[in-house]
N, C-alpha and C positions, 0 to 999 in steps of 0.2 A: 645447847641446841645446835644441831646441823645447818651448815650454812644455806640458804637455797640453791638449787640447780641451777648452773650457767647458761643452758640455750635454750635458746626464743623459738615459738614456732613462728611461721613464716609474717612478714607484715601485712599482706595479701588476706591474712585470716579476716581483717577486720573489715572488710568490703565484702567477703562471700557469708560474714555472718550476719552485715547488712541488709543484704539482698534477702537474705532467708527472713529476717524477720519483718521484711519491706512487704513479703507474700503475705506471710502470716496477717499483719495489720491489714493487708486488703483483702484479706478476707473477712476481720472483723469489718471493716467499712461495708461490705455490701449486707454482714447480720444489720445495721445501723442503718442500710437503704432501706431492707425488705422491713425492718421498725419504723420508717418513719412513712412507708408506702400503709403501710398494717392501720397507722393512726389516721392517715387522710382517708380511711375506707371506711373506718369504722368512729369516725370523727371524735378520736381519742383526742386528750392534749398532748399540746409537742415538747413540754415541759419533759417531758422523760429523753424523747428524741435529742434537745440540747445537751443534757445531762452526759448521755453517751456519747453525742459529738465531743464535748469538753475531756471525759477521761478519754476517750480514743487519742484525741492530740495530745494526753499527757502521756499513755502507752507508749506514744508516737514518738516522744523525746527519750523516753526512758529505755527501750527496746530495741530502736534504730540507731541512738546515737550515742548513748550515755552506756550501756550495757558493756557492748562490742570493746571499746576501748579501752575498760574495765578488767573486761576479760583477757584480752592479749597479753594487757599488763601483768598478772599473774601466771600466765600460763609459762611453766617453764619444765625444762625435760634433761636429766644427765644419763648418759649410759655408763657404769662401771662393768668390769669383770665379773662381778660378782650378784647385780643387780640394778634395777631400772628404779631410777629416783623422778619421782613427777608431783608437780606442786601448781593448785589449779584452785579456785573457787576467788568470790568476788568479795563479801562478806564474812563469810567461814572461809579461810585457805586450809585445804586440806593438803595433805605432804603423806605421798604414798610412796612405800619403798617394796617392789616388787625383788625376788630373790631368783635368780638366773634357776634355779633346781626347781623353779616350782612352777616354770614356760613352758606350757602345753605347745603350745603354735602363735604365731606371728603372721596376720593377715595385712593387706594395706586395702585399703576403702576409698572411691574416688565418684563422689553425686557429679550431676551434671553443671553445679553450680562453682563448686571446688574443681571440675575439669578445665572449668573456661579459663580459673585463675593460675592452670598448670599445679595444684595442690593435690595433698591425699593427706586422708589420717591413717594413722599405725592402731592396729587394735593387736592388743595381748593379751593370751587368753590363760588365766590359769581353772586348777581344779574348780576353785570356788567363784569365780567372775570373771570380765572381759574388762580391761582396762584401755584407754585409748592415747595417744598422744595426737591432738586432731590440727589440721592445716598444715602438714609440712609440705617444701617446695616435695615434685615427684620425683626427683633426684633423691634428695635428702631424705626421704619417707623409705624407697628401696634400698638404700643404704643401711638405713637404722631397721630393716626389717630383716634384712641379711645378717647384719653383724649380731643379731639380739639371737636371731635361727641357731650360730654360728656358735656363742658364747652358750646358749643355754643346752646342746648339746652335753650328756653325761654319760658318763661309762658305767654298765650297770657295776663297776668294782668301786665306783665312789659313790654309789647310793649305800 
């Protein structure tokens, strides 16, 4: 078996993937208000309202804190001449090997959440899918989007 890929995306990932999923649960929290507004109107019991306060605080661990740091750890990205090696999931590691001849185009992507932290992800796009390396510094993201442009370049006498 292939060794895994040696570079890390940025440390910085796991604070703007924090924050994203800090939104998300407060958005669950206010379905959980407008439930437990719903039961004092219609003087349902709050036994269901507890219920989903209790798994919200365990989402809350599992989503915020415990996910993020999970994933960093696996995310890893090499570039060769030849092809883009990326190896990524928390449970299932998937290990994707993209092949330079088969890079449609190279975008970088930058939310407002990933700008604050100075980050971007690299999406690469071939015929059949769009594959991403996400959270690198913006330095490092223009870089790896030039060099992958660069390499996957072909002469139509080597097709």
């Amino acid at each position: 078996m292939r060794e895994q890929p040696k570079n890390n995306i940025a440390h910085d990932a796991v604070k703007a993937w924090r924050i994203t999923a800090s939104i998300y649960m407060g958005g669950l929290f206010l379905l959980i208000i407008v439930g437990a507004v719903l039961s004092y109107i219609f003087e349902i019991t709050y036994l269901y309202v507890g219920i989903a306060i209790v798994i919200w605080v365990l989402f809350l661990f599992v989503f915020v804190h415990l996910i993020p740091k999970l994933r960093y750890r696996r995310w890893r990205y090499e570039i060769f001449e030849q092809e883009v090696y990326i190896q990524h999931g928390i449970l299932v590691v998937t290990r994707t090997i993209i092949p330079m001849i088969r890079v449609q185009h190279v975008d970088t992507e930058q939310g407002p959440i990933l700008k604050r932290y100075k980050l971007a992800t690299v999406s690469i796009s071939t015929a059949a899918t769009t594959h991403e390396i996400p959270a690198l510094d913006e330095e490092d993201a223009s870089t790896i989007r030039d060099r992958i442009s660069v390499l996957a370049r072909v002469d139509e006498d080597d097709v």
